[in-house]
ZANU-736757 format. One record per residue: x, y, z of N, C-alpha, C in turn; residue in one letter. Coordinates in pm, whole numbers, plus 32768, in hexadecimal, padded with zeros to 4 digits. Example, Ala and Ser with C-alpha at 12.3 -4.5 7.8 and 13.67 -1.06 7.14 Angstrom:
BEGIN
85277DC7830C84CE7E3E830C85287EB6830Ca/85057F1F82C485577F9682CA850A80038313s/
//
This chain:
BEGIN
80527F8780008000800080008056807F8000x/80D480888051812980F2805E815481247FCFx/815980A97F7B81B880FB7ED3811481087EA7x/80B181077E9E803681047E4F802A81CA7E71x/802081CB7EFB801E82587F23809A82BF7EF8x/80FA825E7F06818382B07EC7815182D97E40x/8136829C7DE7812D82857D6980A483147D40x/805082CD7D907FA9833D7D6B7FA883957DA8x/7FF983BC7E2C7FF284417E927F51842A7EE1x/7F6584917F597EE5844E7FBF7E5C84487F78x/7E4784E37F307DF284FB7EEE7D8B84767E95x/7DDB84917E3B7D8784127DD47D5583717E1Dx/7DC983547E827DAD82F07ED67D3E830E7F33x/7D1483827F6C7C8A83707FB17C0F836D7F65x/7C4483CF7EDF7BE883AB7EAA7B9E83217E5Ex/7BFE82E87E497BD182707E267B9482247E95x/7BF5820B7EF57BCC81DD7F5D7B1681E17F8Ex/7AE3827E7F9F7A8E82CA7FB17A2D826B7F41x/7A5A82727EB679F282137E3E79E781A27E8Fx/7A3B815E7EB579EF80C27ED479B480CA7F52x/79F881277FB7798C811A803078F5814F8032x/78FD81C27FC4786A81FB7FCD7848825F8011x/788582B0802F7870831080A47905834B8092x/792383F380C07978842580D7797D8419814Bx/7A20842C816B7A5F842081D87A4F84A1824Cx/7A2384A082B57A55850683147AEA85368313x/7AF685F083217B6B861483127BCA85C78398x/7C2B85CC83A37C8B8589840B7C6E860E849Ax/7C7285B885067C9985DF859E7D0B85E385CFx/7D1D862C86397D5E864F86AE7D6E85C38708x/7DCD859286EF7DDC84FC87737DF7853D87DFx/7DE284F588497E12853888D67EAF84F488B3x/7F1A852689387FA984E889327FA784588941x/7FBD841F89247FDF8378891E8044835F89ADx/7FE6831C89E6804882DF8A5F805182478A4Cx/80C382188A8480FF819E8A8780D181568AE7x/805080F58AEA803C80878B6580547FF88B28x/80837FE18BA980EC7F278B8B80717ECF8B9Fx/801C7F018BDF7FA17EBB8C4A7FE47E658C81x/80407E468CA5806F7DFE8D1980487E178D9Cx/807C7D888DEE80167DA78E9D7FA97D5A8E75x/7F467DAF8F117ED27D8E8F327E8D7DFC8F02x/7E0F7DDE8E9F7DA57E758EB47D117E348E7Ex/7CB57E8E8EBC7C2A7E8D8E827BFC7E788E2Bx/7BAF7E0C8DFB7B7D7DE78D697B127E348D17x/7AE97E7C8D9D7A6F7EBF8D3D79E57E738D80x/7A0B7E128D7B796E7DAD8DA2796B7D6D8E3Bx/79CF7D8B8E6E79A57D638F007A247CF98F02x/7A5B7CC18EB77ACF7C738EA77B397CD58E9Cx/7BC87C408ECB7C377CB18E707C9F7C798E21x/7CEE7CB98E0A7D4D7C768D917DD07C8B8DD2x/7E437C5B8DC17EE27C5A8DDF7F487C3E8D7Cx/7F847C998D547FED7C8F8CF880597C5F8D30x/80967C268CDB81047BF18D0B816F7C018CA7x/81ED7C2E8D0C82807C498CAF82C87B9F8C60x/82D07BAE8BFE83327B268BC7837E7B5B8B4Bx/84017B3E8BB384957B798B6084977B1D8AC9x/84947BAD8A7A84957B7789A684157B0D89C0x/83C27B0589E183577AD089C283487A2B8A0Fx/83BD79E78A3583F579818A47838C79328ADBx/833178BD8AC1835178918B44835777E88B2Bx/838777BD8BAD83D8773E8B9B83DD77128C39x/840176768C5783D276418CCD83A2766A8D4Ax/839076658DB28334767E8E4F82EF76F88DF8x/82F077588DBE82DC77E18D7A823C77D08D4Cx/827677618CBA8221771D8C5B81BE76BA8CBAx/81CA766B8CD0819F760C8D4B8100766F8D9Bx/816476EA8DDD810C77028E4C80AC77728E05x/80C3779F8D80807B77D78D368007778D8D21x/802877118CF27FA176AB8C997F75766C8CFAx/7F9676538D977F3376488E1B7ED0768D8E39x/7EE9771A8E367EB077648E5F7E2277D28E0Dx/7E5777B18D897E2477BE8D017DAF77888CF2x/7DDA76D78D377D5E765B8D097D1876638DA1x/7D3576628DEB7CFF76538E957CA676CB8E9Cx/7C9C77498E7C7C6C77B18E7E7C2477F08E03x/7C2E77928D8D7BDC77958D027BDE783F8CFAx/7C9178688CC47C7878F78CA57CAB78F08C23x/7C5E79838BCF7CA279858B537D1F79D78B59x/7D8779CF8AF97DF97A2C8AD97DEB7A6C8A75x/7E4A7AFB8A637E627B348A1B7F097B3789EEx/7F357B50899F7FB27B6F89907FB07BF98968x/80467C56897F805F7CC7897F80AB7CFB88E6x/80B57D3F88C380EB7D6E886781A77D7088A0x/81897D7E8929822A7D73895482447D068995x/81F27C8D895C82487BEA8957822F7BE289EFx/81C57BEC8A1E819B7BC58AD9811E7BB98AC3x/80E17B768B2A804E7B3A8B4880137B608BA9x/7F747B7F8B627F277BC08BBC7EBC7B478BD0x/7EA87B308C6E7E497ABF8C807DB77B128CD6x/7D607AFC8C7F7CAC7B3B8C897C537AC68CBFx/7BEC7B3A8CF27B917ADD8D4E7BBE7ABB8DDBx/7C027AE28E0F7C0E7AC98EA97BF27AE98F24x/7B897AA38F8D7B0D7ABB8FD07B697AEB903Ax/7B4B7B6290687B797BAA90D87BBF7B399159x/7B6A7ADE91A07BA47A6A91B97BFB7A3191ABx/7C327A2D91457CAF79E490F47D357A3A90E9x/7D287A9E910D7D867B1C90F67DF77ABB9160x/7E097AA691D27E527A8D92307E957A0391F2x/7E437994921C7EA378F691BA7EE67926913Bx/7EB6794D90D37EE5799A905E7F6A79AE9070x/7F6E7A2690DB7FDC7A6F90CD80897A109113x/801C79E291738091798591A480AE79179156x/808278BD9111808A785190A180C378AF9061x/80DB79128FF0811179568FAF81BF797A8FBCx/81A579B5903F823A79DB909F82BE796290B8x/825778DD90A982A7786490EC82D678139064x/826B78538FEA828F78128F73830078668F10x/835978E18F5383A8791C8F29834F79C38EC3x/82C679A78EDF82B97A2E8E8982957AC28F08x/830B7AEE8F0583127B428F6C82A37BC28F71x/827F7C088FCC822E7C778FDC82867CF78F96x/825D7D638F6B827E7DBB8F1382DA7E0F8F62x/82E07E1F900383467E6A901483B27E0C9036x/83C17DB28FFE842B7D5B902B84727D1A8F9Dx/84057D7E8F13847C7D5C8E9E84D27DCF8EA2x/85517DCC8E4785BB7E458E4385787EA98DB0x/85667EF98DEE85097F698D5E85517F8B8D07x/85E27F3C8CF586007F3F8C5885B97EBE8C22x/85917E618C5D855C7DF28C2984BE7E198C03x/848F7E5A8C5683F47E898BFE83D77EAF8BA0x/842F7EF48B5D83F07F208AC384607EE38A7Bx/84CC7E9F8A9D85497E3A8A4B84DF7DE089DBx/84F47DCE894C84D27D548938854B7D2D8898x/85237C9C887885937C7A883D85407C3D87A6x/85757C24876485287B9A86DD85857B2F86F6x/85187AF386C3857C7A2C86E585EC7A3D86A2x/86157A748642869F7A4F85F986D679D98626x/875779B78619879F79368626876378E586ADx/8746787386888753780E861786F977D985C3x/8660784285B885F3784B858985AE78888513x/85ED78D784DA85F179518479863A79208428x/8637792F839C86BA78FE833986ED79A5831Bx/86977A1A835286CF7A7E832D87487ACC8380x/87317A6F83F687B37ABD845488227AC4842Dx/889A7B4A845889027B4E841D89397B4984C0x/89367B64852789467B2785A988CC7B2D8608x/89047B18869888A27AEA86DC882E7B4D870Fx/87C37B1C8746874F7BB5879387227B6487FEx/86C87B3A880586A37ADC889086F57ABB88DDx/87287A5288A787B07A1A891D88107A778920x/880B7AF9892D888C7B4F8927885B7BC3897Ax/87D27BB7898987AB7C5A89BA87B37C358A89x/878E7BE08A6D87B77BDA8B2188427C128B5Ex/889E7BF68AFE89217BFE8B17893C7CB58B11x/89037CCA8AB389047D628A9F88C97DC68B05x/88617D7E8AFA88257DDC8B6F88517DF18C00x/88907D4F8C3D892A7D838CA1896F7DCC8C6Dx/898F7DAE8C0D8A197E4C8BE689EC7EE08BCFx/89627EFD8BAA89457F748BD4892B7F998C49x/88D47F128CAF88937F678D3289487F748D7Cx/89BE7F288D3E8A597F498D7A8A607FE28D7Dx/8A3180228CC28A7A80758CAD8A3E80DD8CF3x/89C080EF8D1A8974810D8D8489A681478E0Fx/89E980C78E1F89EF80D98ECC8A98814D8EC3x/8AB481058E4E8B5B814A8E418B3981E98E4Cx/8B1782198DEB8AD582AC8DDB8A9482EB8E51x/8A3F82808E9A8A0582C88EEF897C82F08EEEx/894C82718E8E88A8829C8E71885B82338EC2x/880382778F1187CC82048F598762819A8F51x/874A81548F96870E80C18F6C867B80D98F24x/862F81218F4E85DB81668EE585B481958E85x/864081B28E51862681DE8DC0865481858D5Bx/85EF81AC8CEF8622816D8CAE860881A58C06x/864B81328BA3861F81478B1485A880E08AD7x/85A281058A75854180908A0985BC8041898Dx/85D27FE089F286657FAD898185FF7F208930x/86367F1D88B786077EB5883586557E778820x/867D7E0F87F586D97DAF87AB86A37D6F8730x/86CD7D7A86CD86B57D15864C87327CD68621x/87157C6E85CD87997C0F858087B47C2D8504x/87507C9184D7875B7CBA843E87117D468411x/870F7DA7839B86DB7E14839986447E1E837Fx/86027D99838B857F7DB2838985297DBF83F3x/85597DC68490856B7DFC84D584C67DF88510x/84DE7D68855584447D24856883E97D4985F0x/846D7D65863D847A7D8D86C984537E2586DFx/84527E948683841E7F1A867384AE7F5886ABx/851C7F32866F858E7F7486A08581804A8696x/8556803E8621855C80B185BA8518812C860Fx/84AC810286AE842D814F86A7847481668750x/8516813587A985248105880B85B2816B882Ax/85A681AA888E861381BD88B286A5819D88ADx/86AA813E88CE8731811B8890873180778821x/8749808487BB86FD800F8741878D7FE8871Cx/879B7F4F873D881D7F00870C87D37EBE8687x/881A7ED7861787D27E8B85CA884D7E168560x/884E7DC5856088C57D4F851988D77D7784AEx/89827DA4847B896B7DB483FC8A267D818400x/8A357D11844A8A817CB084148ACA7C50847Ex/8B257BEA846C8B407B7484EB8B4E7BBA857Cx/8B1C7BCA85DE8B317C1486628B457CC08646x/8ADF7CDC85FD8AE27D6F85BC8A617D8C85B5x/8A587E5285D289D67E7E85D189EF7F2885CBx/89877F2F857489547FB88553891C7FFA8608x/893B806B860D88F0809C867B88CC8116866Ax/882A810C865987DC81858662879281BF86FCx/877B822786EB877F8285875986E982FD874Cx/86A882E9879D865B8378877785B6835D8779x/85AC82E8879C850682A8881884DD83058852x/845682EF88538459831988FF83E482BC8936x/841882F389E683D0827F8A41831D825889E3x/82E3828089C58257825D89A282488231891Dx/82F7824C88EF82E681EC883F827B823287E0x/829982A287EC821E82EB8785827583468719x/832E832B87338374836D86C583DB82F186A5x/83F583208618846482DB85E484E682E88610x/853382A8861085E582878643863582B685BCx/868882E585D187048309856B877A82A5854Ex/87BA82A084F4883B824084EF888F82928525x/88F68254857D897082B885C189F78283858Dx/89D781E6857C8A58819085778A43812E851Cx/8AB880F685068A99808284798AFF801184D0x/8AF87F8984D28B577F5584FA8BBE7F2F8567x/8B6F7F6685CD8BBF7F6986458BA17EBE869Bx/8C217EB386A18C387E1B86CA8C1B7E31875Ex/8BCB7D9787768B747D9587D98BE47D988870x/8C6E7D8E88848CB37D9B88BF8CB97E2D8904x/8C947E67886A8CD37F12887F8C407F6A88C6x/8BF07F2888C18B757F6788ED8BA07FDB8965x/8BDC7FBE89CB8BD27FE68A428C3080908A2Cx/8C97806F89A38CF480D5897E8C8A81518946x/8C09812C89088BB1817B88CC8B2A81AC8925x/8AE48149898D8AB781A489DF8AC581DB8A70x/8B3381A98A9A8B7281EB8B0B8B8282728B08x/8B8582C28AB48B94834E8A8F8B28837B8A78x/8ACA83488A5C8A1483688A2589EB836D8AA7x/8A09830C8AF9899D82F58B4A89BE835F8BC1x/8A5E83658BE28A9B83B88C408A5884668C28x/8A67848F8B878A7384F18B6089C8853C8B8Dx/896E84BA8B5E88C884BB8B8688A684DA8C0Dx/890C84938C8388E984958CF68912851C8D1Fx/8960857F8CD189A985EA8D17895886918CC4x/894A862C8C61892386EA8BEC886B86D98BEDx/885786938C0E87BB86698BD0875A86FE8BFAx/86EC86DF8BE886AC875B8C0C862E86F98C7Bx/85F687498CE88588872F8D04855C86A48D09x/855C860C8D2584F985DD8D218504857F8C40x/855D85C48C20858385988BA185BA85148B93x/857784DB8B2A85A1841F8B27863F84208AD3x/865C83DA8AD786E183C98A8786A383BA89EBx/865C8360899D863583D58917861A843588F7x/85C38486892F85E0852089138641855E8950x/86AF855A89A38719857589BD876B85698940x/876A84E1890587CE84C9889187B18521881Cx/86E18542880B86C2858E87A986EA861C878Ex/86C68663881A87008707883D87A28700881Dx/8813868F8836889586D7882788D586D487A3x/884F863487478890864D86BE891985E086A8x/891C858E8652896F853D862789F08540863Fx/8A0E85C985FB8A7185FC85C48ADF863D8685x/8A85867386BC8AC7865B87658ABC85FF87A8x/8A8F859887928A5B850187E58ADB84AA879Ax/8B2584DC86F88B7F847186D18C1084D88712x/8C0A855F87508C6D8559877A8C70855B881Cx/8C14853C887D8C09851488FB8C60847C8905x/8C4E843D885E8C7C83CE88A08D1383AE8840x/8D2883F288048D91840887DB8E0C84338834x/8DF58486886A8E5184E288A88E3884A9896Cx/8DF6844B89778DD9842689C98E6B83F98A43x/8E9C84118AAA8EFF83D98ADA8EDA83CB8B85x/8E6F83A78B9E8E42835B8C1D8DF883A78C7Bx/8DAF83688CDA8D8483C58D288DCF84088DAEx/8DD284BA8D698E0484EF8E218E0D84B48E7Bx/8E6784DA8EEE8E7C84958F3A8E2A84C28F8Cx/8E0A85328F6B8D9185948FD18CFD857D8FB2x/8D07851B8F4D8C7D84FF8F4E8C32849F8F7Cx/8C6B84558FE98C2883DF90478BD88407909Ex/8B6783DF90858AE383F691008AE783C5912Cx/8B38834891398B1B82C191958B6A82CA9223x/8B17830292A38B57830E93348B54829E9390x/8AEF824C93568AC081E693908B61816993DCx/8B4A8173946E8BAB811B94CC8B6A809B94C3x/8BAD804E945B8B547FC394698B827F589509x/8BF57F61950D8C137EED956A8C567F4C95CEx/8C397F0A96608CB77F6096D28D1A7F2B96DDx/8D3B7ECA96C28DCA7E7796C48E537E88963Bx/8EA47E9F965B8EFC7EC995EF8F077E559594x/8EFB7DB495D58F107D50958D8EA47D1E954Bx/8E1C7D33956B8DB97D2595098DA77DA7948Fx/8DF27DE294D28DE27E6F94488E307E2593E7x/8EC97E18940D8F377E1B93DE8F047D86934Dx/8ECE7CFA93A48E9B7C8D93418E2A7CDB92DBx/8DE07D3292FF8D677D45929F8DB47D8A921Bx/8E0A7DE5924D8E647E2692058ED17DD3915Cx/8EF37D5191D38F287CF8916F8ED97CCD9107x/8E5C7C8E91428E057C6291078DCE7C8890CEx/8DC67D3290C48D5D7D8090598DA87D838FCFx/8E587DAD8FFE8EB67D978F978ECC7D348F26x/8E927CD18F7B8E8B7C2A8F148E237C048EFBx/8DA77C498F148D367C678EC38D217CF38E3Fx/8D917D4A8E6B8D887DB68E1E8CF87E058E12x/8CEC7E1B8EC38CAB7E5F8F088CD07EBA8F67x/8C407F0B8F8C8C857F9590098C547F0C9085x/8C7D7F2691038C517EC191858BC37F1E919Ex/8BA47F6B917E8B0B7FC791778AA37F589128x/8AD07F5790BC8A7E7EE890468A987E75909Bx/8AD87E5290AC8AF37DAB91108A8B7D7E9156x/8A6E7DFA91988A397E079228899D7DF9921Bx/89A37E6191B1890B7E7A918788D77DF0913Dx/890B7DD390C5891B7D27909288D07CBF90F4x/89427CF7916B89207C7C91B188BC7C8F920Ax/889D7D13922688107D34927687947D1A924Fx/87717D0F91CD87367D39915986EC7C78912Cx/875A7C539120873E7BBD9126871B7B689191x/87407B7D920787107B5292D6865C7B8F928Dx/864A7BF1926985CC7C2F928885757BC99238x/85827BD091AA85757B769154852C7AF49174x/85977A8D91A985BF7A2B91E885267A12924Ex/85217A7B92B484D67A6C933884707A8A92F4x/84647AEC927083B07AEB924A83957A5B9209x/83FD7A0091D383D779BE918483B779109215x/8399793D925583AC78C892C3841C787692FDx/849A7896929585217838929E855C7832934Cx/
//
């Protein structure tokens, strides 16, 4: 339809259009702003029931997960929905049921919403390898990994556990996953290689820009460690990191990271006294080193997962 309109311009196309429907068209409206709901959680159905979304990383579920899904599915005769962002919404559920639900849910690994990491909420991936004959590298099995290395680059900078981006992954440029419409958009364009576009925003109602061609998946951290630092320090107001990237413009975003040579030494927010003992500092210290971590991220990691852990019954 896109080259038919290319080809005839809007004009002639409504009008035709207009011939077979029979009726002219109303002139176009005013939308209100488009907001972004995940419907995830618990909320009101409308009818006296309610519905619960549920987070599932790239779309994926698989044993106790899968299992305690199709228990609870068949025992409670509810229907599902699926999401446009690869998670499941389960309808029909009698006020009553809210409590077993949630705990069967918790114990079957699908955690409650403040207990996913909110780069993982709007993250999603396409199957690419080993499913796709079009992949040129990986998206699914690769975005978990990524998304530790941003919520890293995160903690490095100094951005806190709350914030976050709308990151995409694809395996190829057809770009199944909506890289193009996402804050930060990895898209495959060769063996452990990716295009990275820039210029989302949180509610996905603008297009992304190309910034980069080719940057090996090693080097990632060399390209937004400087974005993300630069976002956390110049931003304006309440501003997401795509329109941050949009206001400064390509052309200063390729020399932020060009000219890039680490972060100040004056720029650590982090005051936080994790341990009173010099020798538990001193091991976390080693250990963050041979993780190629701050002992801040360690800490939090490991706080973060205990919490996890105790919602999930373990």
């Amino acid at each position: 339809m896109k080259y038919l309109i290319s080809s005839w311009g809007i004009d002639k196309f409504r009008t035709v259009v207009e011939r077979y429907y029979g009726k002219k068209f109303e002139p176009c409206q005013e939308l209100p702003e488009w907001d972004f709901k995940s419907s995830l959680g618990w909320h009101e159905q409308g009818d006296g029931g309610l519905f619960c979304g549920l987070h599932v990383d790239n779309g994926r579920v698989k044993g106790a997960m899968k299992t305690t899904l199709r228990e609870n599915i068949e025992k409670y005769n509810l229907n599902v929905r699926i999401t446009p962002n690869q998670n499941i919404i389960l309808c029909d559920i009698g006020q009553v049921w809210k409590r077993p639900i949630t705990t069967a849910l918790a114990q079957g690994g699908l955690l409650q919403l403040r207990y996913v990491d909110p780069l993982n909420l709007t993250a999603m991936a396409c199957p690419a390898f080993p499913l796709c004959p079009l992949a040129i590298t990986e998206a699914e099995r690769g975005i978990p990994n990524i998304l530790r290395r941003v919520r890293a680059l995160f903690e490095k900078v100094g951005l806190k556990y709350n914030e976050s981006v709308v990151v995409r992954l694809t395996g190829c440029p057809n770009g199944c996953a909506r890289p193009y419409m996402a804050e930060l958009g990895l898209v495959g364009d060769g063996p452990n290689s990716n295009q990275i576009w820039l210029g989302g925003n949180p509610n996905q109602t603008s297009l992304a820009k190309q910034f980069k061609d080719k940057v090996k998946l090693q080097d990632l951290e060399k390209v937004l460690k400087p974005l993300f630092f630069y976002w956390k320090c110049r931003r304006l107001s309440k501003e997401s990191f795509g329109d941050f990237t949009i206001r400064l413009g390509t052309e200063k975003l390729h020399e932020m990271v060009d000219k890039w040579e680490g972060i100040p030494l004056t720029a650590s927010r982090y005051n936080l006294k994790l341990f009173s003992n010099k020798e538990t500092c001193e091991a976390m210290d080693a250990l963050a080193r041979h993780e190629d971590k701050s002992s801040h991220q360690l800490a939090m990691e490991a706080i973060r997962n205990y919490v996890a852990s105790q919602q999930n019954g373990k």
